[in-house]
Residue frames as qw, qx, qy, qz and C-alpha x, y, z in Angstrom:
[[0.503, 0.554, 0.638, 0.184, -29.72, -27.86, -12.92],
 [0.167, -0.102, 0.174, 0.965, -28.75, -25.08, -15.42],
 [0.086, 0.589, 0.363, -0.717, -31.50, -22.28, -16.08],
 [0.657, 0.586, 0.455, 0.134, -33.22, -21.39, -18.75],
 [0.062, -0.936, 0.270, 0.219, -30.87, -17.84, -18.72],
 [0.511, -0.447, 0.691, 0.246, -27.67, -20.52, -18.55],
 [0.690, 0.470, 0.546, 0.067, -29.12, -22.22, -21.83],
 [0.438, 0.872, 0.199, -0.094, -28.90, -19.32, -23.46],
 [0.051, 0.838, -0.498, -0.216, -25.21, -18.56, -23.70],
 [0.478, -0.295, 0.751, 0.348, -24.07, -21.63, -24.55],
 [0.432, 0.508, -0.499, -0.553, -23.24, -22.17, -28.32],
 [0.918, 0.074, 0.354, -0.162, -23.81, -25.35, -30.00],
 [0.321, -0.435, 0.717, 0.440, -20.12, -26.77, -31.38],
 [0.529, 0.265, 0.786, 0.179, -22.09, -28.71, -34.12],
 [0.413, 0.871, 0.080, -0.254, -23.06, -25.74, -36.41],
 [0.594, 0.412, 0.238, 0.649, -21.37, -25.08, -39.34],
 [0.237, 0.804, 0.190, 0.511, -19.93, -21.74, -40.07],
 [0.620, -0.781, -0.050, 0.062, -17.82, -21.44, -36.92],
 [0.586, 0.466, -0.130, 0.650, -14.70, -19.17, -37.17],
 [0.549, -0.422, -0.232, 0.684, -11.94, -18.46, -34.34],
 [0.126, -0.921, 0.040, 0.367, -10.99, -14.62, -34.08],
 [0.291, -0.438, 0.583, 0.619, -7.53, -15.64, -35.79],
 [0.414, 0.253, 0.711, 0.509, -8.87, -16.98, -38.72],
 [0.059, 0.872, 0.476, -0.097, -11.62, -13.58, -39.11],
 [0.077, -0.829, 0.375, 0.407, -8.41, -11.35, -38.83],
 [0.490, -0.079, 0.731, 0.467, -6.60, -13.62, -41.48],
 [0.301, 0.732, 0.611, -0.008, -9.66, -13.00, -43.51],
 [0.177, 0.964, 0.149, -0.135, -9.84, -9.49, -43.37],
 [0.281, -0.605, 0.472, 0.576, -5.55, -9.12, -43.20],
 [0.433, 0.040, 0.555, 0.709, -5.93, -10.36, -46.92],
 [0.249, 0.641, 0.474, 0.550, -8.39, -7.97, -48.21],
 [0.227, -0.759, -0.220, 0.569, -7.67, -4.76, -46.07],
 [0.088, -0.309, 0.308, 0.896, -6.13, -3.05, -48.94],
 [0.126, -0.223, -0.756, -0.602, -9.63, -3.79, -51.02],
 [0.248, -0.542, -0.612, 0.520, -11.15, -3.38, -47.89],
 [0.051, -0.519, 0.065, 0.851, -10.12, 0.43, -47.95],
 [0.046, 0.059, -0.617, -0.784, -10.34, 0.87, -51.69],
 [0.199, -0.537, -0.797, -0.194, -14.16, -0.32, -51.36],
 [0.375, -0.633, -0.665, 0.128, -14.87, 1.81, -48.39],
 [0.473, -0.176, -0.161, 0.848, -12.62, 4.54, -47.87],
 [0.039, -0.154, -0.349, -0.924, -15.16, 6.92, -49.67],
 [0.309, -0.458, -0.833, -0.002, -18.06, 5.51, -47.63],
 [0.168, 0.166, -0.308, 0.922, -20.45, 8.63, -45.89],
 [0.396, -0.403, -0.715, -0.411, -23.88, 7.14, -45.78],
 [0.691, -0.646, -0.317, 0.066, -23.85, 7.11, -41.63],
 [0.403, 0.286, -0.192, 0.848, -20.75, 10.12, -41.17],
 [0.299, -0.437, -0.033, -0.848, -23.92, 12.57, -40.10],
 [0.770, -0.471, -0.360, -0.236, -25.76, 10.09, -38.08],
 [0.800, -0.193, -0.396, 0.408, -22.50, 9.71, -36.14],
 [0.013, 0.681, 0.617, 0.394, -22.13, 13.15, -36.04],
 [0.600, -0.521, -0.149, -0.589, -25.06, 14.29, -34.54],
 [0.837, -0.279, -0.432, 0.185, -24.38, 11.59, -31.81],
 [0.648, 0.026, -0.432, 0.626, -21.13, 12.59, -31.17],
 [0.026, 0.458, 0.069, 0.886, -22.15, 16.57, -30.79],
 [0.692, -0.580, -0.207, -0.376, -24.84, 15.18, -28.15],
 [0.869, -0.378, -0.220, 0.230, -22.26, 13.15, -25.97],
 [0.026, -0.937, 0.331, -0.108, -19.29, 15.56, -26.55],
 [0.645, 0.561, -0.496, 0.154, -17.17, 12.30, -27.09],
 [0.239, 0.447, -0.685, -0.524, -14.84, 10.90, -26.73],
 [0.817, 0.201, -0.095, -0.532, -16.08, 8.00, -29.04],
 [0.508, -0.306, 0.802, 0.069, -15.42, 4.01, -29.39],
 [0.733, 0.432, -0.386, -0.356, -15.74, 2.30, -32.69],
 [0.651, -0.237, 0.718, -0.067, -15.78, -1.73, -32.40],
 [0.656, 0.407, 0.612, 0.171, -14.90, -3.41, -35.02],
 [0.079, 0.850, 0.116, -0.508, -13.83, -0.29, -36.38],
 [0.877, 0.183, 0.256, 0.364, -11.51, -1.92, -39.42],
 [0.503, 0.396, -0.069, 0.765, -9.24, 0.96, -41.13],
 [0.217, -0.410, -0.255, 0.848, -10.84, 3.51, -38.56],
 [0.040, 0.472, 0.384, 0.793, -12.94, 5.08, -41.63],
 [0.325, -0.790, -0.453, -0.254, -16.06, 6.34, -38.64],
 [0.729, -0.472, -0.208, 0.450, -13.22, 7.00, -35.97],
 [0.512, 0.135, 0.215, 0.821, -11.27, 9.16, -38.22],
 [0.000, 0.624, 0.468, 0.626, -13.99, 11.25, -39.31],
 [0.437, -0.859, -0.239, -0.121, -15.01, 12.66, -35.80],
 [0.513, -0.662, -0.045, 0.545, -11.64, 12.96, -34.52],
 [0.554, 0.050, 0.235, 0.797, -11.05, 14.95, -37.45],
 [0.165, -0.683, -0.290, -0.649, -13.73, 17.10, -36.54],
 [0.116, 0.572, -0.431, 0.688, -11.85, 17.37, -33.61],
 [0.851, -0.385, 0.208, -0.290, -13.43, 14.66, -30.72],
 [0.000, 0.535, -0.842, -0.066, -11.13, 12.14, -29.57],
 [0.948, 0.103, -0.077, -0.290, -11.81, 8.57, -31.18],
 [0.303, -0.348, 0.887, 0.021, -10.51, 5.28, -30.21],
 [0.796, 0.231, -0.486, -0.277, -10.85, 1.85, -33.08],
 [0.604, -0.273, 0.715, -0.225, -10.74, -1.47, -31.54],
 [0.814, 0.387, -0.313, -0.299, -9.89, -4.09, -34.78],
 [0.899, -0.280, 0.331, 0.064, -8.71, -7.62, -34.78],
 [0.680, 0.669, 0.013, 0.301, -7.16, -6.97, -38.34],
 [0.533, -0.393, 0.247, 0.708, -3.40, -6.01, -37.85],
 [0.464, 0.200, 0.447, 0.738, -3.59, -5.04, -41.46],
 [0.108, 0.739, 0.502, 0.436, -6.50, -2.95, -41.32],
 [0.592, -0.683, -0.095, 0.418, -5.09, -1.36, -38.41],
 [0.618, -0.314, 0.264, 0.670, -2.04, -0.57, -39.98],
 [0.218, 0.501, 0.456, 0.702, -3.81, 1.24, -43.22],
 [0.224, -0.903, -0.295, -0.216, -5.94, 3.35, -40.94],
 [0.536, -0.745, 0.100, 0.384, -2.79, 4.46, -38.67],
 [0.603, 0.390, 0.456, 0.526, -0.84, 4.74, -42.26],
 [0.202, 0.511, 0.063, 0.833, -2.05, 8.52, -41.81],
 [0.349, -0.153, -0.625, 0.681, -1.82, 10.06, -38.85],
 [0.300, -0.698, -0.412, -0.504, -4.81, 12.00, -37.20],
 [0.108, 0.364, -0.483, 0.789, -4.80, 13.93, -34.26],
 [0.585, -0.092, 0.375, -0.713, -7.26, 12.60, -31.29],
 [0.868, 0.260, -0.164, -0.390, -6.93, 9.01, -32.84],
 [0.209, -0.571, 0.789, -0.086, -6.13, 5.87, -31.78],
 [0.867, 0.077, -0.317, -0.377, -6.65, 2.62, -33.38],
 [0.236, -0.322, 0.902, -0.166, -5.32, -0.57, -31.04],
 [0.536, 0.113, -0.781, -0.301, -5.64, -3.99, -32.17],
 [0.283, -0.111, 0.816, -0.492, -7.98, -6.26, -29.94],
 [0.118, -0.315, -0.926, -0.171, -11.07, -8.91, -29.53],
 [0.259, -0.280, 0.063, -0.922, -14.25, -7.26, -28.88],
 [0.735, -0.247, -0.469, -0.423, -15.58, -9.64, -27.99],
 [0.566, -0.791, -0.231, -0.001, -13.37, -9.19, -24.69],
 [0.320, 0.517, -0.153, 0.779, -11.26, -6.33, -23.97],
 [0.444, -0.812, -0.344, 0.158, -10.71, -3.77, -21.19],
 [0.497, 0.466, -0.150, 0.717, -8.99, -0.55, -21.81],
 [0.369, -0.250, -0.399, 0.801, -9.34, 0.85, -18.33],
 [0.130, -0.140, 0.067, 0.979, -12.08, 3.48, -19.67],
 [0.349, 0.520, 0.769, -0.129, -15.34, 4.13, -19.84],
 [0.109, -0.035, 0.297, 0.948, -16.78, 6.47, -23.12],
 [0.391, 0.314, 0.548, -0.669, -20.17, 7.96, -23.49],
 [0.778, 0.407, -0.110, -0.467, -20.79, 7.12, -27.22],
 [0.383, -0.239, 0.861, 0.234, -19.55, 3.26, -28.23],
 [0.800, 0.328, 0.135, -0.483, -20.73, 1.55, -31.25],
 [0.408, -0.073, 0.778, 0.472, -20.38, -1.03, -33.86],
 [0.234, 0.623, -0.087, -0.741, -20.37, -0.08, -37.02],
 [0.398, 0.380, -0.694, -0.464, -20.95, -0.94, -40.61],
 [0.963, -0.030, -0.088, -0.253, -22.46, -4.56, -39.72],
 [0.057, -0.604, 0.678, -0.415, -19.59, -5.16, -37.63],
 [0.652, -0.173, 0.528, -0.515, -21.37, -6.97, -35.54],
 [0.883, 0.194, -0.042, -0.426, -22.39, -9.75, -38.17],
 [0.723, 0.350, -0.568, 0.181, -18.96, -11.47, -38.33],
 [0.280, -0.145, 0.848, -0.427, -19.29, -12.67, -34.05],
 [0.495, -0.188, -0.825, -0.199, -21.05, -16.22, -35.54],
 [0.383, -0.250, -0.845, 0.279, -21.57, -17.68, -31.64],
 [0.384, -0.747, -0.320, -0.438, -24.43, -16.74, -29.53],
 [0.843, -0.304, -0.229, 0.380, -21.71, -16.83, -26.72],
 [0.501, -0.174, 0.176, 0.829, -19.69, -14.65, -28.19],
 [0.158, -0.624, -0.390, -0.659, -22.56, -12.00, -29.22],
 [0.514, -0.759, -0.341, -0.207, -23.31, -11.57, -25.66],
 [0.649, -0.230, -0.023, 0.725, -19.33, -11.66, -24.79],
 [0.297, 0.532, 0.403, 0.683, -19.56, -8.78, -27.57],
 [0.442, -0.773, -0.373, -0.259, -22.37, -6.74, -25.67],
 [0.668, -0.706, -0.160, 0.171, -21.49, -7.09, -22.37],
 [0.526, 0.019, 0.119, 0.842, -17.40, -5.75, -23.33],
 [0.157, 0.556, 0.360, 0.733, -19.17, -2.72, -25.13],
 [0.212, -0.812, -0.337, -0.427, -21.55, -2.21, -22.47],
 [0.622, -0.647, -0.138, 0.419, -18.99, -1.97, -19.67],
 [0.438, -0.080, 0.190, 0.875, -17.41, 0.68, -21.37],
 [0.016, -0.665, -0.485, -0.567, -20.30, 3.09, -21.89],
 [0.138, 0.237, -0.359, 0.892, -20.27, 5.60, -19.52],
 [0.109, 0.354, 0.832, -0.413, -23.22, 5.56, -16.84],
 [0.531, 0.652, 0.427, -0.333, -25.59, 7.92, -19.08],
 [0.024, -0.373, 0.664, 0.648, -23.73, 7.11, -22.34],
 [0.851, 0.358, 0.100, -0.371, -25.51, 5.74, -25.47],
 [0.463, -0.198, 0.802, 0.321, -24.17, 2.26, -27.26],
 [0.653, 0.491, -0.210, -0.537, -25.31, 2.25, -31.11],
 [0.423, -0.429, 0.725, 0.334, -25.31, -0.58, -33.34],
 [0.468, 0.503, -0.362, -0.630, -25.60, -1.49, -37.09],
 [0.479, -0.134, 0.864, 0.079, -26.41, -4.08, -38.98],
 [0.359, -0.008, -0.631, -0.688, -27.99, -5.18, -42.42],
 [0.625, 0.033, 0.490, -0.607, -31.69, -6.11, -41.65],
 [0.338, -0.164, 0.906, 0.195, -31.91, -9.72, -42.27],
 [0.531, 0.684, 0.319, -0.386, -35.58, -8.59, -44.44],
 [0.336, 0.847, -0.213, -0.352, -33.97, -6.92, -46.68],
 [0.003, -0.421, 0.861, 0.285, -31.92, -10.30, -48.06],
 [0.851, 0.093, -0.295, -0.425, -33.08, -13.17, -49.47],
 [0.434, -0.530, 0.685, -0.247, -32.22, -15.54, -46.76],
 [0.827, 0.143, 0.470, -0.273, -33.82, -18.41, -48.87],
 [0.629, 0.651, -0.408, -0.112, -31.75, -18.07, -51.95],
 [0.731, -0.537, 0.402, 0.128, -29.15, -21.03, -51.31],
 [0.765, 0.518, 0.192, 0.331, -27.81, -21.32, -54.80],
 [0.484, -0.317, 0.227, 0.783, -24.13, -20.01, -55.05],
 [0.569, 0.751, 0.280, 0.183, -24.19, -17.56, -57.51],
 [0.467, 0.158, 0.145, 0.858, -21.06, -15.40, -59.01],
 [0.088, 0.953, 0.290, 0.003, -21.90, -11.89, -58.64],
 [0.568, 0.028, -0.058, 0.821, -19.68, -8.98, -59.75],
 [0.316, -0.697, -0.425, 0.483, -19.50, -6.28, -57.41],
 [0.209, 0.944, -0.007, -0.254, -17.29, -3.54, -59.00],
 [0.784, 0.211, 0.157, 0.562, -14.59, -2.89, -61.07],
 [0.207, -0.977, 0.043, -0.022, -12.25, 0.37, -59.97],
 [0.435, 0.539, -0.357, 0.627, -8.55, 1.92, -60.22],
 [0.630, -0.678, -0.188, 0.329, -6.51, 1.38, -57.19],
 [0.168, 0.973, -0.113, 0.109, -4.56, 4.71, -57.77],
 [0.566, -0.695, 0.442, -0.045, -2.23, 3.83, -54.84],
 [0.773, -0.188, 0.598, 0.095, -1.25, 0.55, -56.56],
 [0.272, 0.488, -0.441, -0.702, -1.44, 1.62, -60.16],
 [0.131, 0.139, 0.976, -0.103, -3.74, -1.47, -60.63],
 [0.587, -0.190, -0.249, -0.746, -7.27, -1.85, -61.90],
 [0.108, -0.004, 0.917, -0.385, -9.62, -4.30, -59.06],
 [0.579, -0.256, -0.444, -0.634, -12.47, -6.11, -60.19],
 [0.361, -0.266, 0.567, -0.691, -14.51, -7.51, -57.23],
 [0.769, -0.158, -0.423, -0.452, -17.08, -10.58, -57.35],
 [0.498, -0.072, 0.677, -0.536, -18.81, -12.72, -54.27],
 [0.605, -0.214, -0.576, -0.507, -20.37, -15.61, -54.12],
 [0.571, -0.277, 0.384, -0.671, -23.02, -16.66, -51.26],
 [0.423, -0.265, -0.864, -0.066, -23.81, -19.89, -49.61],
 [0.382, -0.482, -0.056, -0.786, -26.53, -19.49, -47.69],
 [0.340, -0.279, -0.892, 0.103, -27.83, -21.44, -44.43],
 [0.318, -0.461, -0.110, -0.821, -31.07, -20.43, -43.35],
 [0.689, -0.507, -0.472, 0.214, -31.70, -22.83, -40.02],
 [0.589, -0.486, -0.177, 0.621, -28.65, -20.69, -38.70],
 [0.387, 0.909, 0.148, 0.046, -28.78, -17.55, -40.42],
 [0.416, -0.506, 0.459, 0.600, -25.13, -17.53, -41.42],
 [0.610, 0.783, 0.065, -0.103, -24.36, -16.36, -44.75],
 [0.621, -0.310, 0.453, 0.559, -20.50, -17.48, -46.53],
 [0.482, 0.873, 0.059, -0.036, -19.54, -15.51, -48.62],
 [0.816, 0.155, 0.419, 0.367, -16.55, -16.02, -51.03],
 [0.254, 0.908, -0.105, -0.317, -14.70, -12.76, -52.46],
 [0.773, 0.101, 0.301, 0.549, -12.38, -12.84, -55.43],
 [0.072, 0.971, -0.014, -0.228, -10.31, -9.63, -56.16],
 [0.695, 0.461, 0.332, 0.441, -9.05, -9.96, -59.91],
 [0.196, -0.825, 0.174, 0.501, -6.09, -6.97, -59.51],
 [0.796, 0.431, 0.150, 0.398, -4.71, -6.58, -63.21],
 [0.052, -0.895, 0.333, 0.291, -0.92, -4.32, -63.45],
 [0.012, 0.709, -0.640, -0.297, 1.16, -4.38, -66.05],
 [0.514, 0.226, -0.782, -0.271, -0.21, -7.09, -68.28],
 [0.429, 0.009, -0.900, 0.074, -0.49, -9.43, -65.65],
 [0.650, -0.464, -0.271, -0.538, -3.66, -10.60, -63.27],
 [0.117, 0.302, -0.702, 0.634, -3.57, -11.20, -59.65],
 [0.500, -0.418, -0.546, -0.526, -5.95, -13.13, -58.16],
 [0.057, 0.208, -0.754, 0.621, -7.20, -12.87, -54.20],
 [0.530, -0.447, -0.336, -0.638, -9.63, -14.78, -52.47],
 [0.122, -0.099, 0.744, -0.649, -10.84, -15.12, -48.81],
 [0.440, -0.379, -0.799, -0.156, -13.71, -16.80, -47.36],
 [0.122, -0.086, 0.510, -0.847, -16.07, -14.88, -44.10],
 [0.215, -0.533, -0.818, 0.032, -19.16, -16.43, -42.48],
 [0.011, 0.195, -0.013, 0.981, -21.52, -13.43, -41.72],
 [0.059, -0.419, -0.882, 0.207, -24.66, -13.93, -38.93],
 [0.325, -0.395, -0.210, -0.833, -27.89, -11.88, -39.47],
 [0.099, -0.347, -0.745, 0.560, -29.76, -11.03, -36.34],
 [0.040, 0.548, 0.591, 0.591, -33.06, -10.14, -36.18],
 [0.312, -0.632, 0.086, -0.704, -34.87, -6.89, -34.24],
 [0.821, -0.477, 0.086, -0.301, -36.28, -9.04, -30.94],
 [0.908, -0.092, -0.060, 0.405, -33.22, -11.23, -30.85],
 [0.249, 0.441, -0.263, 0.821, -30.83, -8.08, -30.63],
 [0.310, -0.586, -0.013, -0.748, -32.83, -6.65, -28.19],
 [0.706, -0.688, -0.040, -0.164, -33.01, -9.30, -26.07],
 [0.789, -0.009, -0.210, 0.577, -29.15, -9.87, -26.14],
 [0.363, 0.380, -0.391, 0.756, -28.62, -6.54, -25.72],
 [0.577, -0.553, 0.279, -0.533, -30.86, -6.60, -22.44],
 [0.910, -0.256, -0.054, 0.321, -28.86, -9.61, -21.21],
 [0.690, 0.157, -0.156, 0.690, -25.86, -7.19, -21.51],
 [0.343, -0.477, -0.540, 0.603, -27.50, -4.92, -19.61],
 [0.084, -0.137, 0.271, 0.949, -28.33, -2.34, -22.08],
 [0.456, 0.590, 0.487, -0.455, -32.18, -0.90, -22.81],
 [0.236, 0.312, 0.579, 0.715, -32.87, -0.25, -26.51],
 [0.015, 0.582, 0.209, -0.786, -34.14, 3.37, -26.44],
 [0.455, 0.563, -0.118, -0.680, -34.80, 3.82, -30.58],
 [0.468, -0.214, 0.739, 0.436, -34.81, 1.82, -33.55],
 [0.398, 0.604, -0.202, -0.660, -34.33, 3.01, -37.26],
 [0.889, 0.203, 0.405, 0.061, -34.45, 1.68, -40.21],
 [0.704, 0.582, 0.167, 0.371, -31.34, 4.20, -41.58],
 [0.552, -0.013, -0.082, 0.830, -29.07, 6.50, -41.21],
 [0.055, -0.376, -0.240, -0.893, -31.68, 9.40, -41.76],
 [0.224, 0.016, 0.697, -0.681, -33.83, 8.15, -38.76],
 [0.492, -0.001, -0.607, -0.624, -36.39, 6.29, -41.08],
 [0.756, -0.048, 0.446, -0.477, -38.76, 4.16, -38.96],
 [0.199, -0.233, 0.937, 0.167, -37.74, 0.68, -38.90],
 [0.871, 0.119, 0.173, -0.445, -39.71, -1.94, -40.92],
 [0.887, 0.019, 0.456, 0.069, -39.49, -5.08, -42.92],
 [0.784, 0.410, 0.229, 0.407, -38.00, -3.28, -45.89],
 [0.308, -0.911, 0.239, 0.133, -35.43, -1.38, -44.03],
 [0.750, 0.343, -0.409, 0.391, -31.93, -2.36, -45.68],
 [0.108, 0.419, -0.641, 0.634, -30.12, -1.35, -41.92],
 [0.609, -0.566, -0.553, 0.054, -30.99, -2.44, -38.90],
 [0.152, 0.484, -0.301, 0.807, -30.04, 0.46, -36.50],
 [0.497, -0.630, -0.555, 0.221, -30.17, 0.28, -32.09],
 [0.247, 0.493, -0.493, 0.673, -29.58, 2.84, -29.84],
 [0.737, -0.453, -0.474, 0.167, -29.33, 1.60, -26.44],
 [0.089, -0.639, 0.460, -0.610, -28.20, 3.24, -23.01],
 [0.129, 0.268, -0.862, 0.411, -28.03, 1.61, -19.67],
 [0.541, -0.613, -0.513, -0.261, -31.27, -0.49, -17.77],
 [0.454, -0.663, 0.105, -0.586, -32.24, 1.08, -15.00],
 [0.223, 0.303, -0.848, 0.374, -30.75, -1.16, -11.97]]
């Protein structure tokens, strides 16, 4: 008779909003270059990482780590960082300029094994929200945490599912930004739209990236399912993956978590055996 433990990893095939690995990289391979252009300027959580890194003394893992934008940054303050992305493309933009103490390699995090263990790992940016299956959250985990060094620390990020409006289910257009892609000599206008499902907290979201050069309009759109997890449901996956949860913020600045926290932020280190 399976356990109530056994219960817990198995996914249910009947949900909506279930997407392989390939199709997630497909996803992201078409908008990596909007990807970048969105993010590439991003420094909200640079210090938080840091401060981290300055405590462990490196070197550092970044899951989910898409062009390398958190990876970069420390090994260019001179720790060695390794990215772990499914995205060929985004891969290929972040390795595009070389960095010394930096290595981005293409893989599933959701199970990998590079033969190394590191004393800071994380997922960044809300990384985490595009593994859908409770299976494959705990696959996630348990990869990460066997790669943390015996008194390393595992971080992870995430949008706190508070801070959305999980109940809105009406599609709506929204436009995001509109910005010069220098690189491309292109203006990129940005807009999303959300279906919600609140039974399963998955959120689809719909980008369209309206590129006008030279008179003429380029349209690109992808589709990504995106799961929100809440505080006590992290926590206890990441104690099934063997990991304690030692702080949680509600930012990058070490804000005390609450209901109108817009991050969700762990750090975790090994349970005690």
């Amino acid at each position: 008779m399976a356990s109530s433990t056994d219960a817990l990893e198995e996914p249910d095939p009947g949900r909506r909003g279930r997407f392989p690995a390939a199709l997630l990289a497909l996803g992201y391979d078409e908008l990596a270059r909007y990807y970048e252009l969105e993010y590439a300027d991003y420094d909200r959580d640079l210090p938080f990482y840091h401060e981290l890194i300055r405590r462990t003394s490196g070197p550092f893992l970044d899951l989910g780590c898409g062009t390398g934008r958190v990876a970069r940054s420390l090994a260019e303050a001179g720790f060695e960082a390794v990215g772990l992305d499914s995205s060929e493309d985004m891969l290929a933009i972040g390795r595009s300029t070389p960095v010394a103490n930096l290595q981005l390699l293409r893989g599933d995090m959701r199970g990998f094994d590079l033969g190394r263990a590191f004393p800071l790992v994380a997922i960044t940016l809300n990384a985490f929200m595009h593994v859908i299956d409770l299976k494959d959250q705990l696959a996630t985990l348990r990869s990460a945490a066997r790669h943390v060094t015996p008194n390393g620390l595992f971080v992870i990020s995430t949008i706190n599912p508070y801070s959305v409006s999980l109940q809105d289910t009406e599609a709506k257009l929204i436009h995001e930004f509109t910005m010069d892609d220098p690189l491309a000599g292109s203006r990129v206008s940005k807009f999303s739209a959300r279906e919600v499902d609140t039974a399963d907290q998955i959120e689809r979201v719909t980008f369209f990236y309206d590129e006008v050069k030279d008179g003429q309009l380029r349209r690109t759109v992808t589709t990504l399912d995106f799961r929100y997890t809440y505080r006590y449901e992290l926590e206890l996956l990441l104690q099934r993956a063997g990991l304690r949860v030692t702080r949680v913020y509600g930012g990058y600045d070490l804000e005390p978590y609450d209901i109108t926290s817009s991050v969700l932020l762990m750090v975790a280190e090994h349970a005690p055996a």
